[in-house]
N, C-alpha and C positions, 0 to 999 in steps of 0.2 A: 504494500500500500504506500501510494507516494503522500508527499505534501502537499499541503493546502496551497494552489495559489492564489494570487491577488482577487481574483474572484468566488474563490472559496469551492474552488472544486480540487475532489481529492482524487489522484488516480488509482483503481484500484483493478490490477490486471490489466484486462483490455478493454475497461470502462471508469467511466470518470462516476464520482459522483460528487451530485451540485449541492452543496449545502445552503447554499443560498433559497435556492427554488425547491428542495427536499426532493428531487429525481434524482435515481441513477439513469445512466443515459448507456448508451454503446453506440456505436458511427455516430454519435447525436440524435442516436433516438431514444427515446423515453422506455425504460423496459419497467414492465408493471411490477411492483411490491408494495404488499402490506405495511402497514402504517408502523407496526412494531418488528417487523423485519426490515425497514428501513431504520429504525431508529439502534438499531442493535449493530446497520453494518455501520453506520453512522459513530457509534460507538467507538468499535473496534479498527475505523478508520483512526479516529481520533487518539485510540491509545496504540497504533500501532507500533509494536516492537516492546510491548509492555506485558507481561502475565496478568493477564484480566481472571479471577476467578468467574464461578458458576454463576455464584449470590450477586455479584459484584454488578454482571451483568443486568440479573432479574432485578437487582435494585436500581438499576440506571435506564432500562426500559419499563419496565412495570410500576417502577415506586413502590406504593402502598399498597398496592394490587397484590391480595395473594395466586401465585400462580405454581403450580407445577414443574418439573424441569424438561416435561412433556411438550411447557408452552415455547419454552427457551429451544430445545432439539428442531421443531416444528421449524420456527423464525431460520434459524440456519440451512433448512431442511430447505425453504423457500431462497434463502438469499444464495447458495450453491447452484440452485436451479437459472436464478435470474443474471447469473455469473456465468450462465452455462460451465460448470467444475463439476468436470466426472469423478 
């Protein structure tokens, strides 16, 4: 995962993602994800090259929300997909 740049897009593989706008893009198109699998790669762009725990995670997309680690597998489940990552 690269840097942020001056317009707040992070590269991630062979897709940006815009934080400004909250799309991940690929050739500059908009590839569809979920509002809590965006906010999770969103995350993990942000701490990249850093040991994010499980919790660490669910506490930074879900907050307050009790959730599963079913909902957390899912979010990646989808953001792999949107990444196309076999």
């Amino acid at each position: 995962m690269g840097e942020a740049g001056s317009q707040g897009i992070l590269h991630v593989g062979a897709c940006q993602l815009d934080l400004e706008r909250g799309l991940l893009l690929r050739d500059g198109t908009a590839v569809p994800l979920r509002s809590k699998a965006y906010s999770l790669l969103a995350h993990l762009a942000r701490n990249a090259g850093k040991v994010v725990t499980k919790s660490d995670l669910i506490g930074a997309v879900w907050g307050n929300i009790v959730v599963t680690e079913d909902s957390l597998t899912q979010a990646v489940r989808d953001i792999r997909k949107a990444l196309a990552d076999d």
